[in-house]
Structure formats: structure tokens, C-alpha cells
N, C-alpha and C positions, 0 to 999 in steps of 0.2 A: 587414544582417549575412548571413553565406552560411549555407548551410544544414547545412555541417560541425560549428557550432557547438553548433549545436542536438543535430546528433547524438551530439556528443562527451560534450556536456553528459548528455542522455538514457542514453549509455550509461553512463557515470559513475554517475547518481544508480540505475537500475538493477543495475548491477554490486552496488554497497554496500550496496543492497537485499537482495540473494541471497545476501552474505555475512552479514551482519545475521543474515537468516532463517534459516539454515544454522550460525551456529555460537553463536549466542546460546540461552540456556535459560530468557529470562524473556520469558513470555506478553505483556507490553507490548512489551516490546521487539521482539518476531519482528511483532506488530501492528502497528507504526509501522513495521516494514521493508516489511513487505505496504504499507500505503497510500503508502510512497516509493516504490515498485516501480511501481506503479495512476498515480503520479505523474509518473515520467517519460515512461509510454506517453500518457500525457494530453499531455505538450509534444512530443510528438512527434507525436501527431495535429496539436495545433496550427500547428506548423511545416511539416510538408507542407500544412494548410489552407492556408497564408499563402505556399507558392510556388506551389502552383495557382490560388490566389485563388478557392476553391471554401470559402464557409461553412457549407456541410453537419458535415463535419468538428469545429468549434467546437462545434454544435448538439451532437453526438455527445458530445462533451467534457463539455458542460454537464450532461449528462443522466447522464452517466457520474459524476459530481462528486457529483449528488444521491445518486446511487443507493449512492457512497462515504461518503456522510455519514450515511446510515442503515445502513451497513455499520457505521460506527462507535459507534452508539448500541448498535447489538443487540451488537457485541465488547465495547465495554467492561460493557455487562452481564452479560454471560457470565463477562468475566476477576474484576471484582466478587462474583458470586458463587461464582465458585471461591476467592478470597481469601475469602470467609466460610464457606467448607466445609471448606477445607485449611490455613490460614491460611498460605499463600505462593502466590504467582505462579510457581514456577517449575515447569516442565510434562513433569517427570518424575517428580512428584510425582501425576501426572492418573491412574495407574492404580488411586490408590486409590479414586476415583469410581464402579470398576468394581462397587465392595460395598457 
């Protein structure tokens, strides 16, 4: 497959990312658009790995993957415990954390 694909694809799944993040007001929500975002920079590492045929790249991805997966343990504890402080996710609600 050519390599347009890939980018087309990437710019997609990051575009909806950034509108996600941008116009959404629920803490899961903008969190799942961040790791879509994280997601398509990852196939896109990949794809340029895969027409230089340099697997550095992948290695990079993998480690980048991890480091998203514990990205995800420590947010959704976060958003958890804001629903047990404010009882709603939605993050205009987050100033009252201030008192």
C-alpha cells in the first residue's frame, strides 16, 4: 500500500482527535481523544518505519505504547477521583477543586 494512505488515514484519525479535545466538555471524552491523537502519531511512525525498512521506529512505537498505557492507568484515576469529589466528569466543573 502507498504511503498516502497511511497518511491520510493518520491525518484523519488526528484531525478528530483535536476536535474531540477542543470541543468536548467530558474528561473521558477529551482522554480518549488525547490517546487517538498519541495513536495516529504512532501509525505514522510506523509507516515511515515500513518504507525506510529502518525498525528503530517500531522499537520507538512500542515504548511509546507502554508509556501510553500507564498514561492511562494514572488518568483514569485522576478522572475517578474527580467523579468521587464532584460527582460529574465534566471539566468545568474542575474549579471547584480549587477550595
Amino acid at each position: 500500500m502507498p504511503i498516502q494512505y497511511y497518511l491520510f488515514l493518520s491525518l484523519a484519525l488526528f484531525s478528530i482527535g483535536i476536535m474531540g479535545t477542543l470541543m468536548r466538555r467530558n474528561a473521558i471524552i477529551i482522554f480518549m481523544c488525547i490517546e487517538l491523537m498519541l495513536n495516529a502519531v504512532n501509525l505514522l511512525l510506523v509507516a515511515f518505519s515500513k518504507m525506510y525498512n529502518d525498525p528503530s521506529a517500531q522499537i520507538f512505537v512500542f515504548f511509546s505504547m507502554v508509556v501510553a498505557a500507564a498514561e492511562v492507568a494514572v488518568g483514569l484515576a485522576i478522572i475517578v477521583m474527580m467523579y468521587r469529589k464532584v460527582h460529574s466528569v465534566d471539566i468545568n466543573i474542575l474549579n471547584r477543586l480549587k477550595h
